[in-house]
mmCIF file of the N, C-alpha and C atoms, coordinates in Angstrom:
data_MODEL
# 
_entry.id   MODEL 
# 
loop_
_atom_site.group_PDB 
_atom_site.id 
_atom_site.type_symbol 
_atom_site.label_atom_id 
_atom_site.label_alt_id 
_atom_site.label_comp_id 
_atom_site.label_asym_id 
_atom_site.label_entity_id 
_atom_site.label_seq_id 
_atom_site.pdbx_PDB_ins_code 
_atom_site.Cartn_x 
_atom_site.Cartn_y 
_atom_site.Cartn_z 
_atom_site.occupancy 
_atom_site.B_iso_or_equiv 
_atom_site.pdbx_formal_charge 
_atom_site.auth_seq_id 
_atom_site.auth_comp_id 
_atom_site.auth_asym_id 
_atom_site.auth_atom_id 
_atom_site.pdbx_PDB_model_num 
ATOM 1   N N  . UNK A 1 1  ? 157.725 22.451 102.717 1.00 0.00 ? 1  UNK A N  1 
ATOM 2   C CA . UNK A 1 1  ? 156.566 22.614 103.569 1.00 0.00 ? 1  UNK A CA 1 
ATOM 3   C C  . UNK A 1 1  ? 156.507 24.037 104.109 1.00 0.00 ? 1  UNK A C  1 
ATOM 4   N N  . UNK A 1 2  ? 155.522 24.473 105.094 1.00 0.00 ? 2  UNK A N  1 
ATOM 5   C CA . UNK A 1 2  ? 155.216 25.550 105.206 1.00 0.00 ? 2  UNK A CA 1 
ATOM 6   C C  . UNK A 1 2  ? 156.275 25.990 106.484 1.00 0.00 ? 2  UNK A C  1 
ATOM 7   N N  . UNK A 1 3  ? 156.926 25.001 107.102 1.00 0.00 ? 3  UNK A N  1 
ATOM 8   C CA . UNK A 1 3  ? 157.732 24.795 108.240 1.00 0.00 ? 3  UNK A CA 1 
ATOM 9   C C  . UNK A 1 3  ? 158.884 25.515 107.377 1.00 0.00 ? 3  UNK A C  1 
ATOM 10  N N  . UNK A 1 4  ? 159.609 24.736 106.688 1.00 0.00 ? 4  UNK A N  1 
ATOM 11  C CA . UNK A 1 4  ? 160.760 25.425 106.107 1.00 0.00 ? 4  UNK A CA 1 
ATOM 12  C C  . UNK A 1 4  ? 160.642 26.437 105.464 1.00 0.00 ? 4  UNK A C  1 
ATOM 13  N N  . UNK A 1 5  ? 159.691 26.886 104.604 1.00 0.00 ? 5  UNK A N  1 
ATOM 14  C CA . UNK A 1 5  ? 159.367 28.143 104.437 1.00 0.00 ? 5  UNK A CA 1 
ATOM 15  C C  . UNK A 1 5  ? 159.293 29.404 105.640 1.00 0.00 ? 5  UNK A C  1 
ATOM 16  N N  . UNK A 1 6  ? 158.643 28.839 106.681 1.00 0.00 ? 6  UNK A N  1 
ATOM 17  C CA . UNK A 1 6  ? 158.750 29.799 107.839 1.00 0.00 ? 6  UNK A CA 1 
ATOM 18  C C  . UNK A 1 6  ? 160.227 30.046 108.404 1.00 0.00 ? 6  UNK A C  1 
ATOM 19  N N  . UNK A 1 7  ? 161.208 28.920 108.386 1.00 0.00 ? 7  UNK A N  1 
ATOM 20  C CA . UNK A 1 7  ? 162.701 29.145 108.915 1.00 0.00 ? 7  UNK A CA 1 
ATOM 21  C C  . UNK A 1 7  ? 163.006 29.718 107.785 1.00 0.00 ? 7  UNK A C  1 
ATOM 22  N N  . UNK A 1 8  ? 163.099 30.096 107.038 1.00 0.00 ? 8  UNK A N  1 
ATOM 23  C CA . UNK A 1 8  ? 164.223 30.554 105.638 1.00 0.00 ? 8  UNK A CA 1 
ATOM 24  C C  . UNK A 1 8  ? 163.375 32.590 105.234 1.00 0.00 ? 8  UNK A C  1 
ATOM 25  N N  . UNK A 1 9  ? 162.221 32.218 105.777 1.00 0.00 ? 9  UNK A N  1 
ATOM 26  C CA . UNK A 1 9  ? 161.936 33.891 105.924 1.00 0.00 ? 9  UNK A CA 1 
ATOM 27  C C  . UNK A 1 9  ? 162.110 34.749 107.294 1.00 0.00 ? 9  UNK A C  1 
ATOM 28  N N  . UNK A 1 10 ? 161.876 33.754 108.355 1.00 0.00 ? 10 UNK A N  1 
ATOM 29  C CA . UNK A 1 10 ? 162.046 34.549 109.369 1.00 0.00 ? 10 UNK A CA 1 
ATOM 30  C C  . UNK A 1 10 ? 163.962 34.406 109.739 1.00 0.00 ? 10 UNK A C  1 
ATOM 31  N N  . UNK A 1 11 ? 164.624 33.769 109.520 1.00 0.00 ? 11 UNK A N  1 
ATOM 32  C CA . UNK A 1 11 ? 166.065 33.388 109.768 1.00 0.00 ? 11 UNK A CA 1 
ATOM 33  C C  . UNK A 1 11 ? 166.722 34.267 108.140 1.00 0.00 ? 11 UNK A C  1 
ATOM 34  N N  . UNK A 1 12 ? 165.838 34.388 106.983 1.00 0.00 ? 12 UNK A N  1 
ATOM 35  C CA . UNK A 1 12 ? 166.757 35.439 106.411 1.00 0.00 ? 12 UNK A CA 1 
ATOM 36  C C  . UNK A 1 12 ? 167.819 34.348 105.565 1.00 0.00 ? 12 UNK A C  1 
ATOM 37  N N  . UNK A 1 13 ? 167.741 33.228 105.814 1.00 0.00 ? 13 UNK A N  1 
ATOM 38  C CA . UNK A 1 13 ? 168.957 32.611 105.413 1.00 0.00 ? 13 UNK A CA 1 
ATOM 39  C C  . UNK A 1 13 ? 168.367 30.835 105.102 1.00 0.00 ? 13 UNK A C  1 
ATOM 40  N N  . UNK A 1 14 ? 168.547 30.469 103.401 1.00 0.00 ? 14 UNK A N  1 
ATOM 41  C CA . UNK A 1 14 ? 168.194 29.252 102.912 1.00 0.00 ? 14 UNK A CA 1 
ATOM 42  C C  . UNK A 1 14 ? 169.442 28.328 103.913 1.00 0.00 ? 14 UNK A C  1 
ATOM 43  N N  . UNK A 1 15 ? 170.921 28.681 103.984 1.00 0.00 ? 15 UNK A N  1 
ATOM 44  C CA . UNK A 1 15 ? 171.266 27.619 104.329 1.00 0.00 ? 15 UNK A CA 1 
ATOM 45  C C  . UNK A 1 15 ? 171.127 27.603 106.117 1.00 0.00 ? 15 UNK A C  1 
ATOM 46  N N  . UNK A 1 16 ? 171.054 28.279 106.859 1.00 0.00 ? 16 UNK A N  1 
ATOM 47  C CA . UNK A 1 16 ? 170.861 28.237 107.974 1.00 0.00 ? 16 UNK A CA 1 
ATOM 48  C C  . UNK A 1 16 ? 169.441 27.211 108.434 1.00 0.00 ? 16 UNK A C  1 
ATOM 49  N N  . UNK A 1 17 ? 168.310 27.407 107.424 1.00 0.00 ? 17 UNK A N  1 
ATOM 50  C CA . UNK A 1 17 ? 166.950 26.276 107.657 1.00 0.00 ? 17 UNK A CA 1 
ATOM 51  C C  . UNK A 1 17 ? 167.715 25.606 107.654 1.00 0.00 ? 17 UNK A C  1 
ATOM 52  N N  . UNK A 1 18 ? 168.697 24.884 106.138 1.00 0.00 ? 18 UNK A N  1 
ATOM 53  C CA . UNK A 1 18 ? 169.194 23.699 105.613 1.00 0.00 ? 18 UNK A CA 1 
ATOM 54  C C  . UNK A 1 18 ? 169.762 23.562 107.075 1.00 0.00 ? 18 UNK A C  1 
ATOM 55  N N  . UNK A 1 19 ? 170.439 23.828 107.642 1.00 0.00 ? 19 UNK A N  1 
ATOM 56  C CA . UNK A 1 19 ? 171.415 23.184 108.716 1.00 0.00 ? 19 UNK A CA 1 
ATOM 57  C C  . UNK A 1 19 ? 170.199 22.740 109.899 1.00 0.00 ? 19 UNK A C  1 
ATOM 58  N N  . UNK A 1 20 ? 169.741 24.013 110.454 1.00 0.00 ? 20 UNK A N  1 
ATOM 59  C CA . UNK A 1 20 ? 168.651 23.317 111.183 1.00 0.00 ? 20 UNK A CA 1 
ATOM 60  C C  . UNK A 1 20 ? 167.985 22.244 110.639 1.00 0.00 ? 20 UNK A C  1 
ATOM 61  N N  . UNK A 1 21 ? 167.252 21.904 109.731 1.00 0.00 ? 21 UNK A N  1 
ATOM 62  C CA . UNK A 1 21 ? 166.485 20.722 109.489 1.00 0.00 ? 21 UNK A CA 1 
ATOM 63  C C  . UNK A 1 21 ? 167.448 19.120 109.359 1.00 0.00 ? 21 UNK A C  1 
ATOM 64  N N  . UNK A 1 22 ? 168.486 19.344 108.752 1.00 0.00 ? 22 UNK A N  1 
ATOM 65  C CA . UNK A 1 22 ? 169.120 18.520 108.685 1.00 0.00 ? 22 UNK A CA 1 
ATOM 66  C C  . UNK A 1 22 ? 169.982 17.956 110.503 1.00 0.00 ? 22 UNK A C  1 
ATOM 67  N N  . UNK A 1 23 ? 169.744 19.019 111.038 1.00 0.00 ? 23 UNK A N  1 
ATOM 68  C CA . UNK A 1 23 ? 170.249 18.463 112.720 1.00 0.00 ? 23 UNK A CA 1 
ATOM 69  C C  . UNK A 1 23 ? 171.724 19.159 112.858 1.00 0.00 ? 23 UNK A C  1 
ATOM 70  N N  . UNK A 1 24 ? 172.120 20.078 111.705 1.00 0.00 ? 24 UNK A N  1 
ATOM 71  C CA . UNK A 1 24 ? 173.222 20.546 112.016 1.00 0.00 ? 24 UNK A CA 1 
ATOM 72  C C  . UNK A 1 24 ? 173.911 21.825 112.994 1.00 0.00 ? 24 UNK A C  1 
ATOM 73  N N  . UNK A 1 25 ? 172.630 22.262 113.043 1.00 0.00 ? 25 UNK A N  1 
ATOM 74  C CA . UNK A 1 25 ? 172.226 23.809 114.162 1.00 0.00 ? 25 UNK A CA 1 
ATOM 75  C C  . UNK A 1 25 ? 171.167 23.411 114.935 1.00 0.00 ? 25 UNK A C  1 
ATOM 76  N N  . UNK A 1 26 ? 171.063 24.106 116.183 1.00 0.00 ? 26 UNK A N  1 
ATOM 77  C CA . UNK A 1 26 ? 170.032 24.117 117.423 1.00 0.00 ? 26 UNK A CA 1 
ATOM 78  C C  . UNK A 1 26 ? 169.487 24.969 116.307 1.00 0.00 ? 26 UNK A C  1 
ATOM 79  N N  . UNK A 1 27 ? 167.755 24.978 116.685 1.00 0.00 ? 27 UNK A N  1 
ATOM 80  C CA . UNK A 1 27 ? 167.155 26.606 116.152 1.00 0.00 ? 27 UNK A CA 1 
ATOM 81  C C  . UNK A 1 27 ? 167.768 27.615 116.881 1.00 0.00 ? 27 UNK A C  1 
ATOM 82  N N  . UNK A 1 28 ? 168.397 27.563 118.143 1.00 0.00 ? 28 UNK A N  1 
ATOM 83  C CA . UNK A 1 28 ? 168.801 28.915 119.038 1.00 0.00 ? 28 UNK A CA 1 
ATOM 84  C C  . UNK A 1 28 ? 170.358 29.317 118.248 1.00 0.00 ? 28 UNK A C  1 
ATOM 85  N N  . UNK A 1 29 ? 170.715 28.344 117.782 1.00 0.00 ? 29 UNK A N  1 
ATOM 86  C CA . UNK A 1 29 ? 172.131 28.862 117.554 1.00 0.00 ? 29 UNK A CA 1 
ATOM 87  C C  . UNK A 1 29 ? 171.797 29.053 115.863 1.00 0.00 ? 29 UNK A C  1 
ATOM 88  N N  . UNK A 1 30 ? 170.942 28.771 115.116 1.00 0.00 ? 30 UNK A N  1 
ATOM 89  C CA . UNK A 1 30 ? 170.949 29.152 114.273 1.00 0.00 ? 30 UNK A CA 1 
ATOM 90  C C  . UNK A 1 30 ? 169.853 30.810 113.658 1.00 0.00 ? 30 UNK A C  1 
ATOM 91  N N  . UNK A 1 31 ? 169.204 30.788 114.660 1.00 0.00 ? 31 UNK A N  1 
ATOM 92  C CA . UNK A 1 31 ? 168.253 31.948 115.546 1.00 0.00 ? 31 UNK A CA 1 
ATOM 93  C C  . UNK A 1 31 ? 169.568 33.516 115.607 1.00 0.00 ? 31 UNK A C  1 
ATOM 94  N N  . UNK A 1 32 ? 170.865 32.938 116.485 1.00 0.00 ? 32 UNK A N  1 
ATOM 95  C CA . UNK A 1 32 ? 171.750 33.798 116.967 1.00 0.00 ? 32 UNK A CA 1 
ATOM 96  C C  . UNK A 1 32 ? 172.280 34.207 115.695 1.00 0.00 ? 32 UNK A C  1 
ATOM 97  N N  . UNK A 1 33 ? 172.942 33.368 115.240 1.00 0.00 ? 33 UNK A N  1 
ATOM 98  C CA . UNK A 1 33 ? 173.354 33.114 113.585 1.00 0.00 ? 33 UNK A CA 1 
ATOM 99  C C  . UNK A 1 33 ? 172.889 34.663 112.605 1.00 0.00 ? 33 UNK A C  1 
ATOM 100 N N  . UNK A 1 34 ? 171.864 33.984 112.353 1.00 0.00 ? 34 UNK A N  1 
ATOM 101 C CA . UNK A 1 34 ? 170.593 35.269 111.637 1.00 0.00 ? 34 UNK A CA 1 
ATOM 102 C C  . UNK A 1 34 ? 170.978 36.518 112.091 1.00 0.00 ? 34 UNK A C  1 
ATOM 103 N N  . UNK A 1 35 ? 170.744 36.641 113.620 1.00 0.00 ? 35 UNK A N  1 
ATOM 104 C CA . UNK A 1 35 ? 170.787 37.941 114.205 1.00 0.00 ? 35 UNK A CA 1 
ATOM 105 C C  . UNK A 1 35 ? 172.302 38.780 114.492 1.00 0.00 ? 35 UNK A C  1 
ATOM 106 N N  . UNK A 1 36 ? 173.239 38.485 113.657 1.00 0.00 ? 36 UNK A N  1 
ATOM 107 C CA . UNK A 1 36 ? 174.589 39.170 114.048 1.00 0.00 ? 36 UNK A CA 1 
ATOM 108 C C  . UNK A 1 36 ? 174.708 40.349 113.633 1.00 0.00 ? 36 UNK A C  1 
ATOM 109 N N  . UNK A 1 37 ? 174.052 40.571 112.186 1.00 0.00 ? 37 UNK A N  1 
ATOM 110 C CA . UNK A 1 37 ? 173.941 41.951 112.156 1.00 0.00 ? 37 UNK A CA 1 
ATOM 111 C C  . UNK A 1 37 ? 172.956 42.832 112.791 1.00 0.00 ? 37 UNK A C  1 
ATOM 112 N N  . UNK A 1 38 ? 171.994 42.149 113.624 1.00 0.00 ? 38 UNK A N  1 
ATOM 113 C CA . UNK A 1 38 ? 171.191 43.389 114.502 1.00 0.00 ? 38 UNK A CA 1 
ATOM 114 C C  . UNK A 1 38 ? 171.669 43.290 115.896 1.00 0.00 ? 38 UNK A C  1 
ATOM 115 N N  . UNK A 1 39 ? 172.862 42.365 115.966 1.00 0.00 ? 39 UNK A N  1 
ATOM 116 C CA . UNK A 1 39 ? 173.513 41.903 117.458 1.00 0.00 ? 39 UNK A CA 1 
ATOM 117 C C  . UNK A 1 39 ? 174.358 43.319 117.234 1.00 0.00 ? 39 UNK A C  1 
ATOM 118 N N  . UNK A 1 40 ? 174.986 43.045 116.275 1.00 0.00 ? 40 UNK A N  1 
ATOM 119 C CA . UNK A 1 40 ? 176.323 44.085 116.187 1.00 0.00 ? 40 UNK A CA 1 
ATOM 120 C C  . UNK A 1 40 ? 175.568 45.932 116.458 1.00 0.00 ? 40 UNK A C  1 
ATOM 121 N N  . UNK A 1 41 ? 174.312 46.111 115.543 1.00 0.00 ? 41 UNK A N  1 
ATOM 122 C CA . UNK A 1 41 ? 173.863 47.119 115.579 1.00 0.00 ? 41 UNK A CA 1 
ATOM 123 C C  . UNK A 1 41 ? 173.666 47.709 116.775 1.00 0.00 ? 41 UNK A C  1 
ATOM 124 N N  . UNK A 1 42 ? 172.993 46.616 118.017 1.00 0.00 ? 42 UNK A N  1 
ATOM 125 C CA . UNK A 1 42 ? 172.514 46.673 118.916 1.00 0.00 ? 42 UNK A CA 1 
ATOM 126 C C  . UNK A 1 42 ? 173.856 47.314 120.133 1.00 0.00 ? 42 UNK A C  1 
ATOM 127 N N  . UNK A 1 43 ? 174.966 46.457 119.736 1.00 0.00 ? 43 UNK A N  1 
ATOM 128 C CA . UNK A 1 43 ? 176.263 46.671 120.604 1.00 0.00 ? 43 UNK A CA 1 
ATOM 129 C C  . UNK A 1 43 ? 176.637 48.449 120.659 1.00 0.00 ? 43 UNK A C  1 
ATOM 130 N N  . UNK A 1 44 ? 176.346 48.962 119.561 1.00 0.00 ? 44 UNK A N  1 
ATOM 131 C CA . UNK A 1 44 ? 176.778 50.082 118.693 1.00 0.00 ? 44 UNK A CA 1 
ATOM 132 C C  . UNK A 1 44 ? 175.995 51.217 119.373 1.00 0.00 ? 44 UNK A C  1 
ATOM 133 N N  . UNK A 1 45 ? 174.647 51.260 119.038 1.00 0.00 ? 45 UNK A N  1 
ATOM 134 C CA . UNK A 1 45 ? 173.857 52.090 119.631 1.00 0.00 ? 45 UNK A CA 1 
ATOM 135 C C  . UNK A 1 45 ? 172.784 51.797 120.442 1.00 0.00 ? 45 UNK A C  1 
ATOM 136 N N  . UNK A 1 46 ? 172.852 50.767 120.582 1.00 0.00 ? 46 UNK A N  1 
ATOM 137 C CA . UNK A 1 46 ? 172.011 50.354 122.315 1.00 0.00 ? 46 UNK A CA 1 
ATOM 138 C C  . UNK A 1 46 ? 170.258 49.809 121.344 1.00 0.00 ? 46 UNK A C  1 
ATOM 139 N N  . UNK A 1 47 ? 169.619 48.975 122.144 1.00 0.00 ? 47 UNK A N  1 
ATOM 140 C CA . UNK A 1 47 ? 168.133 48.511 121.469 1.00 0.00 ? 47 UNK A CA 1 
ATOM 141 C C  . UNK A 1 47 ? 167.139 49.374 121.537 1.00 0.00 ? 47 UNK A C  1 
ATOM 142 N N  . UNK A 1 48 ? 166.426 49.075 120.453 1.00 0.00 ? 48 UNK A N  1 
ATOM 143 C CA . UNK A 1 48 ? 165.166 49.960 120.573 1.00 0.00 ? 48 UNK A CA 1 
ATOM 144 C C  . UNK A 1 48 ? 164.191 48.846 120.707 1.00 0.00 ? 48 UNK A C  1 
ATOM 145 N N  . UNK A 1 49 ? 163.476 49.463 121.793 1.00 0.00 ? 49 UNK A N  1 
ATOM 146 C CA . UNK A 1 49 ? 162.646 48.360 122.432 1.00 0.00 ? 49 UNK A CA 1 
ATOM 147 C C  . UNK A 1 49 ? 161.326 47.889 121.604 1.00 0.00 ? 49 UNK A C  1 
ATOM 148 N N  . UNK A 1 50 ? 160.637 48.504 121.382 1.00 0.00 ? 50 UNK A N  1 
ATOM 149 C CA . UNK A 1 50 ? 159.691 48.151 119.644 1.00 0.00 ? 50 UNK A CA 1 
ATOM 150 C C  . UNK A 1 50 ? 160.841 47.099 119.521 1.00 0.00 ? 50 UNK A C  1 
ATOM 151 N N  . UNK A 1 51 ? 161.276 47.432 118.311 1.00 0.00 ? 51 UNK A N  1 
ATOM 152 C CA . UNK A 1 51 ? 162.485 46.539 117.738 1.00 0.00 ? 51 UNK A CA 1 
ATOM 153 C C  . UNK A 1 51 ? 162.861 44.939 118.806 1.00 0.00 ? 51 UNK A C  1 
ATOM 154 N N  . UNK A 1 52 ? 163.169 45.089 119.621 1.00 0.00 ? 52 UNK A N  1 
ATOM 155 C CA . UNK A 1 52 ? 162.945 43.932 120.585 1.00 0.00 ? 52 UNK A CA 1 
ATOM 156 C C  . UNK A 1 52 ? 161.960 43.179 120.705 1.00 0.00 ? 52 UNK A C  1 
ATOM 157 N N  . UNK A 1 53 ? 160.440 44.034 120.692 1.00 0.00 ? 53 UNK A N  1 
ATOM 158 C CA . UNK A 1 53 ? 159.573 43.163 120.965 1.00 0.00 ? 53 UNK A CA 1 
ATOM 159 C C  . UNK A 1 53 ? 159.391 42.037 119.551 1.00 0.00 ? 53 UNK A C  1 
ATOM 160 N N  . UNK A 1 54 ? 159.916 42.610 118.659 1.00 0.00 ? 54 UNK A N  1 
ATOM 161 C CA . UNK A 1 54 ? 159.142 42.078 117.079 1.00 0.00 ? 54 UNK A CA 1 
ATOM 162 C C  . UNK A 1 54 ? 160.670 41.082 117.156 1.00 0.00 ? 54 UNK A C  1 
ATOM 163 N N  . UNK A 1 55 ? 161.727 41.413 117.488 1.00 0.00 ? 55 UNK A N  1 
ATOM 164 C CA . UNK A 1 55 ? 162.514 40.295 117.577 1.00 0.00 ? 55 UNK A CA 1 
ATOM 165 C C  . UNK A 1 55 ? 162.160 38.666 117.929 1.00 0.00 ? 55 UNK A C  1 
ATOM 166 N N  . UNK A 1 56 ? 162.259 39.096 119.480 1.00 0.00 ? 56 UNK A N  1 
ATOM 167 C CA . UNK A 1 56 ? 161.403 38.141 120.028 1.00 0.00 ? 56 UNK A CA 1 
ATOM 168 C C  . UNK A 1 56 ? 160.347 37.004 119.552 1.00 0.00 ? 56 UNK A C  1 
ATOM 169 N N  . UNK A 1 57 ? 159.230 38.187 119.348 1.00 0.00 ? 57 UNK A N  1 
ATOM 170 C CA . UNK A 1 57 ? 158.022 37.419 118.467 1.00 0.00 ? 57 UNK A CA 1 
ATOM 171 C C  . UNK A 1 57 ? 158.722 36.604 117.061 1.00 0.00 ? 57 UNK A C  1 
ATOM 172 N N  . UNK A 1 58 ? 159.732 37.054 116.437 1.00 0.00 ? 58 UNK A N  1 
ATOM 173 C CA . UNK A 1 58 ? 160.306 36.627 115.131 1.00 0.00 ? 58 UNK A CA 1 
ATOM 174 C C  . UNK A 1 58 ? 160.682 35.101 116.085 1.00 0.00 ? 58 UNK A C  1 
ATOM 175 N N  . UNK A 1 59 ? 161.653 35.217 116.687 1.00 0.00 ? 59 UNK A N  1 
ATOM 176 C CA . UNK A 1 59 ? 162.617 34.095 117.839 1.00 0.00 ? 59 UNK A CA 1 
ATOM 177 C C  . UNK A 1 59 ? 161.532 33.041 117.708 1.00 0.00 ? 59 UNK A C  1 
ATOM 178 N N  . UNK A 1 60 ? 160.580 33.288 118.557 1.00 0.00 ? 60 UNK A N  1 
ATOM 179 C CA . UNK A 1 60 ? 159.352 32.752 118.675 1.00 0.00 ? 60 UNK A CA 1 
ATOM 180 C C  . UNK A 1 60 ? 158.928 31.450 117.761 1.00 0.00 ? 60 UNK A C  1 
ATOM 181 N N  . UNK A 1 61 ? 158.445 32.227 117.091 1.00 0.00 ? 61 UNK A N  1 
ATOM 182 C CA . UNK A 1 61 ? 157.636 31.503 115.484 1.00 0.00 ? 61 UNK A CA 1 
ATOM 183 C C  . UNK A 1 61 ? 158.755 30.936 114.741 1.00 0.00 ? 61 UNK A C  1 
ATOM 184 N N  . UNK A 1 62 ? 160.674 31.352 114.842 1.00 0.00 ? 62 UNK A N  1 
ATOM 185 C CA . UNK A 1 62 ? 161.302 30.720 114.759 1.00 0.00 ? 62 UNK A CA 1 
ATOM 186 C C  . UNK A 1 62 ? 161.111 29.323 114.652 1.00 0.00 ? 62 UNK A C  1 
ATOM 187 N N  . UNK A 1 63 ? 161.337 29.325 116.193 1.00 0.00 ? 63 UNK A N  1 
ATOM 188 C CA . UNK A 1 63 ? 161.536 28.106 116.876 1.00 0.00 ? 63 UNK A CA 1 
ATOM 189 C C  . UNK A 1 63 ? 159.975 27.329 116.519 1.00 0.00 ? 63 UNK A C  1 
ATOM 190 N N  . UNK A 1 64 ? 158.965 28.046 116.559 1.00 0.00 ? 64 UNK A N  1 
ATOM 191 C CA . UNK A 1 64 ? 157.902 26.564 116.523 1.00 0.00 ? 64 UNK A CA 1 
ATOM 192 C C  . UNK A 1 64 ? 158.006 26.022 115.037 1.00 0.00 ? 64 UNK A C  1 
ATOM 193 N N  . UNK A 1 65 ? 158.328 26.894 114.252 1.00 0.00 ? 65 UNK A N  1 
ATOM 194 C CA . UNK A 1 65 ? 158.504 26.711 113.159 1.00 0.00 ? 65 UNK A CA 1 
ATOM 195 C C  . UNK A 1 65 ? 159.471 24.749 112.982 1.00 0.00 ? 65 UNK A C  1 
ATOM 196 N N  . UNK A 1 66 ? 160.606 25.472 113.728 1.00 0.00 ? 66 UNK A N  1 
ATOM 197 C CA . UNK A 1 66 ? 161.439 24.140 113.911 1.00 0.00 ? 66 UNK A CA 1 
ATOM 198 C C  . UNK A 1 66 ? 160.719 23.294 114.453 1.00 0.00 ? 66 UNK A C  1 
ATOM 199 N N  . UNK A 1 67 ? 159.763 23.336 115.863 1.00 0.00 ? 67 UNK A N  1 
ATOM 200 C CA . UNK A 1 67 ? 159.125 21.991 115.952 1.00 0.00 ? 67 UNK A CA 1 
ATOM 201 C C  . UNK A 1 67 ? 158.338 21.157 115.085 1.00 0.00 ? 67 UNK A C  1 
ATOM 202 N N  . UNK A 1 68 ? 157.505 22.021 114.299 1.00 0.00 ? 68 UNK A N  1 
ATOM 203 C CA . UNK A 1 68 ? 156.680 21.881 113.458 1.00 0.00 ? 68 UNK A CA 1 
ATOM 204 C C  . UNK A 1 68 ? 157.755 20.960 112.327 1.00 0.00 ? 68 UNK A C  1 
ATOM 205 N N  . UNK A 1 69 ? 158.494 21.075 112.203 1.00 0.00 ? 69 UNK A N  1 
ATOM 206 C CA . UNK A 1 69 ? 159.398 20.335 111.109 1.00 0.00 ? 69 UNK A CA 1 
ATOM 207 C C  . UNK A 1 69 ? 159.965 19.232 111.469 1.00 0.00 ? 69 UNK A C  1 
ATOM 208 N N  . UNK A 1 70 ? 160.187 19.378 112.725 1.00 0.00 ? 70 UNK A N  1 
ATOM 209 C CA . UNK A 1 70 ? 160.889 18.298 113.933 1.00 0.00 ? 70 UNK A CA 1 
ATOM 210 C C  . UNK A 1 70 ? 159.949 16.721 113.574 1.00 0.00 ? 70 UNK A C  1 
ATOM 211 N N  . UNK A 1 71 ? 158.573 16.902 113.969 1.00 0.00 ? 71 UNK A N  1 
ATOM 212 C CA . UNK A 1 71 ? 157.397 16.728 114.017 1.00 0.00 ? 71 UNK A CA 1 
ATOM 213 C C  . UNK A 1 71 ? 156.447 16.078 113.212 1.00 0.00 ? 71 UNK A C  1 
ATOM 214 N N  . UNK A 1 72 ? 156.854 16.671 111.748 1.00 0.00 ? 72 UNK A N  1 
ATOM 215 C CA . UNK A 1 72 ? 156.170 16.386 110.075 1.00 0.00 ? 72 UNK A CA 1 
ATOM 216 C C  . UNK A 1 72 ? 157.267 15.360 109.825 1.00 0.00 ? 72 UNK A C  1 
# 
């Protein structure tokens, strides 16, 4: 569906949807998951705020994404 399609492009990662849909990840912890390499980047040389905002918005549509699947 268009739900799991939305977790597996914005999360970057087929098995991370798989875990979310199946009930094996929160979307937040699988959200965090995704983001370790821009966590780590971030630790390194501090955020660029652009960059934050489009995070966010990604986080976002994440997560409705997951309701939307929750839901169907």
């Amino acid at each position: 569906t268009a739900a799991f399609h939305d977790l597996v492009s914005l999360s970057g990662s087929l098995i991370l949807a798989f875990a979310v849909t199946h009930g094996r990840l929160s979307p937040e912890d699988a959200w965090t998951l995704s983001r370790i390499d821009e966590s780590y980047q971030i630790s390194l040389w501090g955020e660029d705020e652009d960059a934050a905002v489009l995070a966010e918005s990604k986080r976002q549509a994440f997560h409705q994404a997951a309701r939307f699947w929750a839901v169907c």
